[in-house]
ZABA-185588 format. One line per 3 residues: number of its first residue (from 1); their letters; for each residue x, y, z of N, C-alpha, C. Coordinates in steps of 0.02 Angstrom, whole numbers. Atoms other than C-alpha are relative to their C-alpha. Example, Ala and Ser with C-alpha at 12.3 -4.5 7.8 and 13.67 -1.06 7.14 Angstrom:
% ZABA-185588
1 = AS = 45,-59,0,615,-225,390,45,60,0 | -42,-59,-3,684,-53,357,-39,55,37 $
//
This chain:
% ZABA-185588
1 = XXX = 68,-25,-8,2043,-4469,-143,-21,-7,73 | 35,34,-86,1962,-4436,42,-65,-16,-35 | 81,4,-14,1791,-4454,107,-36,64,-23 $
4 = XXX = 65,-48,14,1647,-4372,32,-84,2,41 | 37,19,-38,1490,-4346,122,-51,-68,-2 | 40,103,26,1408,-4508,21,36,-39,6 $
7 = XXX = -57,76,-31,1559,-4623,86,-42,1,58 | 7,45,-36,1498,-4636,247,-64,-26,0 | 66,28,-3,1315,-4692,217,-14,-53,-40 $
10 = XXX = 0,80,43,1389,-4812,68,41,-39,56 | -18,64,-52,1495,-4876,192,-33,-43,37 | 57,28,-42,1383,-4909,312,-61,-34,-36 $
13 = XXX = 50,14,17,1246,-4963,195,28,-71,-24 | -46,73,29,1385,-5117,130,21,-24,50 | 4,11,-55,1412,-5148,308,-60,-47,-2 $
16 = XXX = 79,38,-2,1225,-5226,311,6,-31,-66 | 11,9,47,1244,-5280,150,27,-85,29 | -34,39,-39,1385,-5388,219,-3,-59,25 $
19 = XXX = 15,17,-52,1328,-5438,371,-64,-53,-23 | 36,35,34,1185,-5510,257,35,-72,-25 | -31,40,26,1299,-5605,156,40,-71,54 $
22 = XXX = -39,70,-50,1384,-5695,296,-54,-12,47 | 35,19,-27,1224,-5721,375,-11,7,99 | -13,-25,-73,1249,-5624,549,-89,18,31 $
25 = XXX = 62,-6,-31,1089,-5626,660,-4,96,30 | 0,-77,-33,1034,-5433,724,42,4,56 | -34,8,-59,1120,-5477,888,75,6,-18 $
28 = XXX = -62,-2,12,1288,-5485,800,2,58,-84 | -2,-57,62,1269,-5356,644,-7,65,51 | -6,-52,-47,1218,-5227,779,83,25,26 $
31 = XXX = -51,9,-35,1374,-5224,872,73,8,-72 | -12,14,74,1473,-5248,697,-5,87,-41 | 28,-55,20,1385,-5073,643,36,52,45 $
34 = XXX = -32,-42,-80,1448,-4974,824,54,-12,-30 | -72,-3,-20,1620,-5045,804,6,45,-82 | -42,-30,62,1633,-4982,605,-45,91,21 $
37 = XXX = 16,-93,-11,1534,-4807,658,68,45,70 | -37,-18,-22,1662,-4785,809,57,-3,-62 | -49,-30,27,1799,-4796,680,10,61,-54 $
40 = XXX = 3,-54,10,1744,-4700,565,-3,65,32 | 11,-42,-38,1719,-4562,676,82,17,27 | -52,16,-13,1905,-4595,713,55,29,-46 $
43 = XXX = -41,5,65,1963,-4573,525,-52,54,-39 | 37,-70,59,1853,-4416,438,57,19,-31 | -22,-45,50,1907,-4368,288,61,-46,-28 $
46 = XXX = -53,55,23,2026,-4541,257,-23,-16,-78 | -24,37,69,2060,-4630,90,-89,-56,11 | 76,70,-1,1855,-4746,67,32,-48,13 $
49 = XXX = -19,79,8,1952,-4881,12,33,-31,71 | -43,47,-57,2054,-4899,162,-59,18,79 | 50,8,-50,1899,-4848,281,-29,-59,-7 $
52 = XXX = 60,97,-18,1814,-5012,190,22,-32,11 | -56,59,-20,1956,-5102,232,-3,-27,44 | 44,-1,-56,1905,-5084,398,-69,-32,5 $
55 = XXX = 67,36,41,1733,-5132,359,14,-75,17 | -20,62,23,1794,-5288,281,19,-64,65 | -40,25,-61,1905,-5334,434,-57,-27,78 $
58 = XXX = 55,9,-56,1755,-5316,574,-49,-45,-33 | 12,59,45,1639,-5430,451,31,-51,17 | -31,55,4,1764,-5552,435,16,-21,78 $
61 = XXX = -20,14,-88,1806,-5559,630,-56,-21,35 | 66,6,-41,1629,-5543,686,-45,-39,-23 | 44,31,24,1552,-5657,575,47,-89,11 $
64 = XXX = -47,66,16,1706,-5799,567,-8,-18,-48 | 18,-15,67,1685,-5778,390,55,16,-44 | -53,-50,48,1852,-5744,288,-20,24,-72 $
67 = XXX = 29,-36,63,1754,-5724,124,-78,4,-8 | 94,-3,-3,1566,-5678,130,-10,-12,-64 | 17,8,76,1565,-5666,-65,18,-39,-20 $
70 = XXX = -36,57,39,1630,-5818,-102,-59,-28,-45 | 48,24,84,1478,-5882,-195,-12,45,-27 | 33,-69,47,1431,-5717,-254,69,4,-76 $
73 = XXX = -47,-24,40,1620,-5717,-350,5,-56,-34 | 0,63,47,1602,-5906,-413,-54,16,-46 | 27,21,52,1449,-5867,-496,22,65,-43 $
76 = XXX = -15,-57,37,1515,-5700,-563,62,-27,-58 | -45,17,60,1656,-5800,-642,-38,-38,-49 | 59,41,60,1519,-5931,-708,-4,51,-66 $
79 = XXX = 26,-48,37,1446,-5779,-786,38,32,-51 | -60,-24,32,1594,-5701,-849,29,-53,-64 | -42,38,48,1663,-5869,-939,-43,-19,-48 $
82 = XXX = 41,11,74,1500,-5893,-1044,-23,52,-32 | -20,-59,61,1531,-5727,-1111,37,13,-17 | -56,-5,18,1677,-5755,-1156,-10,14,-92 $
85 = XXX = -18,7,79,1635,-5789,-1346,-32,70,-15 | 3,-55,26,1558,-5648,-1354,36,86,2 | -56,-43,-5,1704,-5528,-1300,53,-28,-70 $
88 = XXX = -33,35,55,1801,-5640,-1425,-26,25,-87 | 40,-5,30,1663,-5600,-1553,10,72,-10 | -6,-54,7,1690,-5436,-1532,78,55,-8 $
91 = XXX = -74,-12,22,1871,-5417,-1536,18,-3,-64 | -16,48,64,1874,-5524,-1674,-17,64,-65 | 67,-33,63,1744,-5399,-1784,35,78,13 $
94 = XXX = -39,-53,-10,1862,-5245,-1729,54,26,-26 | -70,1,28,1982,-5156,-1827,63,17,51 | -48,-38,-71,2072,-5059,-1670,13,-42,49 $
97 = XXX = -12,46,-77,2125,-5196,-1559,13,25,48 | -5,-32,-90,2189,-5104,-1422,-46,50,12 | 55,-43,-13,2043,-4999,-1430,-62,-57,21 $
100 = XXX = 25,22,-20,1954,-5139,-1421,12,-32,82 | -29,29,-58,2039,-5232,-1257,-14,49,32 | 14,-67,-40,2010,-5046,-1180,-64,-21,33 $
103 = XXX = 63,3,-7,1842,-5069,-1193,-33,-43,23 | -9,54,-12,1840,-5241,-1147,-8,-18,95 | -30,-26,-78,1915,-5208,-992,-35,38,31 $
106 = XXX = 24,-49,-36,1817,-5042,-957,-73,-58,34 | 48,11,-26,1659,-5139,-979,-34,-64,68 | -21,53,-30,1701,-5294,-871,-6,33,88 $
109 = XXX = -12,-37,-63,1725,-5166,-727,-88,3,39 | 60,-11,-51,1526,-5153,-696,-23,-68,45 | 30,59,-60,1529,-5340,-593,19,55,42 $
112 = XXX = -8,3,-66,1503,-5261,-429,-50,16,21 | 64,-1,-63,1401,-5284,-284,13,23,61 | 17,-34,-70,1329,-5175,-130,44,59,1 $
115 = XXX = -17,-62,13,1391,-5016,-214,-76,46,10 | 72,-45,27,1238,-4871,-168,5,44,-61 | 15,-21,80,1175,-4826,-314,14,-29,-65 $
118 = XXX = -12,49,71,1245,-4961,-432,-33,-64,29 | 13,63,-20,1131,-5114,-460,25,-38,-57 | -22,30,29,1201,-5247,-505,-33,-69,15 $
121 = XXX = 7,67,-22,1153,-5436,-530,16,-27,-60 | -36,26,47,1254,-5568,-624,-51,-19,-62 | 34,0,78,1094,-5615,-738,-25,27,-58 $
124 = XXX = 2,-51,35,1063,-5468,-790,53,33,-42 | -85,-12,44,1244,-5423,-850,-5,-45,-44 | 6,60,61,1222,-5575,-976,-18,37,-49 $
127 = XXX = 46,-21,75,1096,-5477,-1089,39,97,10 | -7,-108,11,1171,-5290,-1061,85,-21,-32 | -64,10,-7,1361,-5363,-1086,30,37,-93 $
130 = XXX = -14,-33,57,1353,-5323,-1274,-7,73,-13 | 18,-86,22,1280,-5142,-1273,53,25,61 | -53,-44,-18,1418,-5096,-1137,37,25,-18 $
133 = XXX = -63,3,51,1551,-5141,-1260,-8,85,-31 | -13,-63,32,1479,-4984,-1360,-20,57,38 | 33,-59,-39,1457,-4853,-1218,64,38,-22 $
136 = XXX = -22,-70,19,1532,-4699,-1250,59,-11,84 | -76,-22,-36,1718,-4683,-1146,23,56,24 | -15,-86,-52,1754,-4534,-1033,57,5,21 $
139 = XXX = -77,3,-14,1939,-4487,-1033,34,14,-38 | -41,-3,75,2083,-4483,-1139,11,-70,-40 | 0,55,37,2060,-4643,-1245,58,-8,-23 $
142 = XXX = -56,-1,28,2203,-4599,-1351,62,16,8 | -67,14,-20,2328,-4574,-1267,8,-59,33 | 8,64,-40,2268,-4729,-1144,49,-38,-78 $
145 = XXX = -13,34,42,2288,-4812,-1320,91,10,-28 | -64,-16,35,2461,-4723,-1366,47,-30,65 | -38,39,-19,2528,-4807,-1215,-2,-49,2 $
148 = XXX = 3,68,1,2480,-4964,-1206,27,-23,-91 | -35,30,51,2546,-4972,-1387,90,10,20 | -63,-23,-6,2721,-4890,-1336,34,-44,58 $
151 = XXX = -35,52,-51,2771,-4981,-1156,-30,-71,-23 | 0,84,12,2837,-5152,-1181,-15,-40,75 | 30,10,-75,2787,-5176,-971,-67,21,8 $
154 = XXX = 57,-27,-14,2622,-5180,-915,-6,-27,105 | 40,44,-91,2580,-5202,-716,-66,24,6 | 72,-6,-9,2389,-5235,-721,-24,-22,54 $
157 = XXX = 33,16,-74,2297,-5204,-557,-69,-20,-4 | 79,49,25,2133,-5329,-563,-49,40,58 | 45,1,-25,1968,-5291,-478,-42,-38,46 $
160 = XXX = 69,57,-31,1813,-5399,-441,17,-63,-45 | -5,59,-14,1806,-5577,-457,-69,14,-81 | 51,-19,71,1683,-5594,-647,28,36,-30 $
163 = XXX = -47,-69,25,1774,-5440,-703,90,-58,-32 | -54,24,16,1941,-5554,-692,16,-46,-51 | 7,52,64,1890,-5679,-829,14,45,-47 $
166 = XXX = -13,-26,60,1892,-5556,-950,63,54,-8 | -64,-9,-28,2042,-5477,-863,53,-48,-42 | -63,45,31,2136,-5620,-919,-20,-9,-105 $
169 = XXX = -9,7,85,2061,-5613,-1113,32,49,-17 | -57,-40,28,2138,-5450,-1118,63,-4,19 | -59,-6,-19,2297,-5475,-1033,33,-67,-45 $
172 = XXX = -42,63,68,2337,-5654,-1165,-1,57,-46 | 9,-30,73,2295,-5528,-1321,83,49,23 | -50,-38,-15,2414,-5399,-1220,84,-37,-26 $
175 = XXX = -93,56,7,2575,-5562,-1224,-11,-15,-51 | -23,15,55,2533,-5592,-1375,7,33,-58 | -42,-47,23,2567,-5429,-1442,59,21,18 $
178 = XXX = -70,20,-22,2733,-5471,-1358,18,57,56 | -17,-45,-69,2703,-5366,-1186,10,-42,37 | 3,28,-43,2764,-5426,-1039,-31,34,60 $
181 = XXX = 36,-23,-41,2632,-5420,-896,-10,-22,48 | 7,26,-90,2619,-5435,-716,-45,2,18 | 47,-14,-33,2468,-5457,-625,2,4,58 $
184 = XXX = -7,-21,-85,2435,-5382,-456,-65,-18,22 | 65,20,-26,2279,-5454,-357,13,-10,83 | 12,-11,-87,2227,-5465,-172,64,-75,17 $
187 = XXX = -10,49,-34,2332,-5562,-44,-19,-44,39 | 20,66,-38,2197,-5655,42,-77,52,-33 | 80,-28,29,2007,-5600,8,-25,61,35 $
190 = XXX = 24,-61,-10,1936,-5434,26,-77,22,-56 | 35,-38,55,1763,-5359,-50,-7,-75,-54 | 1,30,55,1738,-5460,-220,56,-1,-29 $
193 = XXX = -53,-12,37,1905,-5428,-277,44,-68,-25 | -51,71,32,2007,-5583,-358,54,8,31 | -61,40,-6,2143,-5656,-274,53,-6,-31 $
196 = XXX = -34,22,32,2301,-5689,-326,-4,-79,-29 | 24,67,7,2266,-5876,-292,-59,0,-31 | 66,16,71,2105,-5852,-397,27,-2,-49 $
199 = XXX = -40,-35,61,2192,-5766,-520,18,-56,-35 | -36,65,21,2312,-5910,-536,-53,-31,-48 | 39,41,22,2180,-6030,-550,-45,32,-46 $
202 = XXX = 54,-26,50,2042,-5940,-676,63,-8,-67 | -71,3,61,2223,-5935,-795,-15,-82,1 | -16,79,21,2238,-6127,-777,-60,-21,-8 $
205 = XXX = 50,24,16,2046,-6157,-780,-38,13,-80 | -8,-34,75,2046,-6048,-939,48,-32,-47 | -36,17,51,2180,-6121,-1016,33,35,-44 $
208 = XXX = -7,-43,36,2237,-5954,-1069,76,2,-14 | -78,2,8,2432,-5972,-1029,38,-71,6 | -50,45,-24,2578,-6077,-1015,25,28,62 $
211 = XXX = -34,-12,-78,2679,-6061,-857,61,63,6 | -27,-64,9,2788,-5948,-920,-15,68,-36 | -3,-58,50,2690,-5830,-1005,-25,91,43 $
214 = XXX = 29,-67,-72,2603,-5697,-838,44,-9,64 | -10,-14,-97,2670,-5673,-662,-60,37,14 | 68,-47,-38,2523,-5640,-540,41,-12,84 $
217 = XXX = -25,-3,-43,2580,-5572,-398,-33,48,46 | 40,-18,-24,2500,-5519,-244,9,59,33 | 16,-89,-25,2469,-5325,-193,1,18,75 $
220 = XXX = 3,-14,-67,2418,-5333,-18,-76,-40,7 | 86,55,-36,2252,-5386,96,-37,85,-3 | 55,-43,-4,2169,-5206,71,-61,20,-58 $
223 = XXX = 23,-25,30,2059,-5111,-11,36,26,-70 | -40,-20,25,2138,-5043,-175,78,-16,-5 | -85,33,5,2335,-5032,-189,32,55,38 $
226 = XXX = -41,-78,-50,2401,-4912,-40,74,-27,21 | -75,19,4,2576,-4905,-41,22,-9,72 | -30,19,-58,2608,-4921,145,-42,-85,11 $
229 = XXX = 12,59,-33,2518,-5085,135,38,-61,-50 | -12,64,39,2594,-5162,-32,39,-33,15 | -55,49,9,2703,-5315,-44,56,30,-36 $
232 = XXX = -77,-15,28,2881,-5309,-95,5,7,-81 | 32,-6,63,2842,-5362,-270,-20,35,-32 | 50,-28,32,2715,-5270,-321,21,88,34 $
235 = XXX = -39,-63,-25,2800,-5107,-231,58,30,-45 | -73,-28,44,2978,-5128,-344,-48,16,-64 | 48,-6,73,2844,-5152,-501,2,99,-15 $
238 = XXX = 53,-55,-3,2750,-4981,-459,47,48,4 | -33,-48,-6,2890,-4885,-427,63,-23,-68 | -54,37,60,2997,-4959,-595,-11,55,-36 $
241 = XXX = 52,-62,43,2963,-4802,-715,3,-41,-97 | 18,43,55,2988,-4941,-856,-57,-54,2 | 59,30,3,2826,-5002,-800,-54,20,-26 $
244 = XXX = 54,-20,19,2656,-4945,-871,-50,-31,64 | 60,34,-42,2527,-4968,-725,-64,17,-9 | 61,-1,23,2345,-5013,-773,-41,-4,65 $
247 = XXX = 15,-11,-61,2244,-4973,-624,-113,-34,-23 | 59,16,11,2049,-5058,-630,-27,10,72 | 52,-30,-72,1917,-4996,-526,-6,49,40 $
250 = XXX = -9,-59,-52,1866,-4873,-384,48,-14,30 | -58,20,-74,1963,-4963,-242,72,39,-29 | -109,-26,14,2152,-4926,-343,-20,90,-24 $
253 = XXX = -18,-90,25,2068,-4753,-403,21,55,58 | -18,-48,-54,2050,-4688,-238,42,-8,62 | -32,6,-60,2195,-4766,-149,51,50,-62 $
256 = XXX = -61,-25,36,2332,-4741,-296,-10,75,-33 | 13,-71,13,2250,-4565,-334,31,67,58 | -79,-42,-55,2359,-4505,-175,46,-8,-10 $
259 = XXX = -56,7,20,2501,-4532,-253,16,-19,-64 | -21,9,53,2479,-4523,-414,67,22,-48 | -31,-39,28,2588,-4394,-460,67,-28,-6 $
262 = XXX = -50,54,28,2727,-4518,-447,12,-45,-51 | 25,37,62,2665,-4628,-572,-15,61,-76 | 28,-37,75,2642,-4485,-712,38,-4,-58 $
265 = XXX = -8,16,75,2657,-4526,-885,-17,-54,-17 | -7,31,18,2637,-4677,-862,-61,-59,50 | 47,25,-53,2465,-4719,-738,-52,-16,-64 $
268 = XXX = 57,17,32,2302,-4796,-834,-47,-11,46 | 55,61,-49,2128,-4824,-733,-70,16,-54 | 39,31,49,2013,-4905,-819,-77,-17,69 $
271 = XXX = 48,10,-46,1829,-4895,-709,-50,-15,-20 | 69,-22,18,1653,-4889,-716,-21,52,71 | 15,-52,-55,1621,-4733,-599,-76,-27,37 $
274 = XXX = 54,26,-4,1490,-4814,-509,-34,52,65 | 26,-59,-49,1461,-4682,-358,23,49,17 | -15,-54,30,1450,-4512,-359,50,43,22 $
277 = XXX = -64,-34,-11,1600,-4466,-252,55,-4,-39 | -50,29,50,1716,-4557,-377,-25,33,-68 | 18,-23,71,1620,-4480,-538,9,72,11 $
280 = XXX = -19,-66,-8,1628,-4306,-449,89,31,-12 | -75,11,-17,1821,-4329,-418,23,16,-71 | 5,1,83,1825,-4368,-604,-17,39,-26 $
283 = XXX = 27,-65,50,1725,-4244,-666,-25,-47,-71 | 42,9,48,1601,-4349,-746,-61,-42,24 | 58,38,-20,1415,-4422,-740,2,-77,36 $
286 = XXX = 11,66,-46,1381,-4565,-601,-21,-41,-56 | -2,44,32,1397,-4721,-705,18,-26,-62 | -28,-19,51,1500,-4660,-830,58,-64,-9 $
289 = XXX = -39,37,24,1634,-4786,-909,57,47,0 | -42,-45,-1,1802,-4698,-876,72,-45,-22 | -97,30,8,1992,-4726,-969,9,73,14 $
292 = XXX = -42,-72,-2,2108,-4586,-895,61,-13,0 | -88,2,-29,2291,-4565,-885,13,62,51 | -46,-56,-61,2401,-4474,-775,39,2,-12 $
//
């Protein structure tokens, strides 16, 4: 996916958002703003994800800041793990299990923050978390569902940080319908996105596995999952065609959507279309809940 004319004004508008978060005085957010408008200006018509990458990078340099969201993604996991029973609750009360975990997953996707046009705040997700579960699904459900019953491989690409708690309730239900599943997550912090080293840890703070039951293994330091930046790992995975890859979020829609066509038969992304270049792309309403294959 490139740039649409509402990338560069979300960019720039999460730029300040940012610059907030890590607490940069006008004197240093200014300057911060110039250097990400010279690059853009540099890169029209690039991949978002890897323009916010950029972003990310000037932030983190100009602030001395390697994770601005770091409390924003602790309390998102808070949030996430005392709704746990009620994802559980709802699994539980489901005849379609993998219809349910779909859904699970889709709805898990709306933690995110300093998207324009999506608001989000973790206390508010508490009381909406149940009526997501039943939003109406934009895509091919059933075939999503006819693979994830058929491949015995899954390589699931994680998101945001809140989102990943319930990441990991569906990916135990997944091993213990006897899939084996890899997780792919950031190599150092980017955006809200979970870590591999989170990852890890939310599994052992959860108590969800033994040691041998996931590999989480780390993707890269960008935006999404762009193949000139992945790790070795997570590169043989993606290109395995006995893999099934589950793709969560914008970031992997609009990096791995340049190259999807490699992945076909066997791609899943699981979103919440949260702005309207990504719902246009799609071909469906801004804030739509999306399972598609490829």
């Amino acid at each position: 996916m490139r740039m649409a004319s509402h990338c560069y004004s979300c960019i720039l508008d999460r730029c300040l958002f940012e610059a907030d978060l890590a607490g940069m005085a006008e004197g240093e957010r200014k300057p911060a703003v110039e250097e990400l408008l010279d690059y853009m200006a540099g890169h029209k018509g690039g991949v978002p994800a890897l323009v916010g990458t950029e972003r990310e990078r000037i932030i983190q340099r100009r602030s001395g800041i390697a994770d601005p969201y770091e409390s924003l993604k602790a309390e998102s996991n808070r949030v996430a793990a005392g709704l746990l029973d009620l994802a559980r609750e709802f699994y539980d009360g489901e005849e379609d299990k993998i219809e349910a975990l779909v859904r699970i997953a889709a709805a898990a996707n709306s933690m995110e923050f300093g998207v324009k046009g999506h608001d989000f705040d973790n206390s508010s997700f508490a009381g909406l978390f149940s009526q997501t579960l039943r939003e109406s699904l934009h895509g091919d459900l059933e075939e999503v569902k006819r693979r994830l019953r058929e491949f015995s491989n899954i390589f699931y690409l994680t998101d945001n940080c809140g989102e990943a708690v319930f990441d990991i309730f569906v990916i135990k239900r997944l091993v213990e319908m006897g899939k084996r599943v890899v997780v792919g997550s950031k190599s150092a912090p980017i955006l809200n996105d979970v870590t591999a080293r989170e990852m890890s840890l939310l599994c052992d703070s959860l108590g969800q596995f033994n040691e041998a039951a996931v590999e989480v293994t780390p993707t890269g330091d960008v935006v999404g999952t762009a193949l000139e930046h992945l790790h070795g790992r997570a590169r043989s995975i993606l290109s395995d065609p006995g893999w099934m890859i589950l793709a969560k979020g914008m970031g992997n829609y609009e990096t791995i959507s340049e190259y999807e066509e490699r992945l076909k038969g066997r791609l899943v992304y699981i979103l919440r279309a949260k702005c309207q270049p990504v719902a246009d792309e799609i071909g469906v309403a801004r804030g739509s809940l999306v399972v598609k294959s490829v």
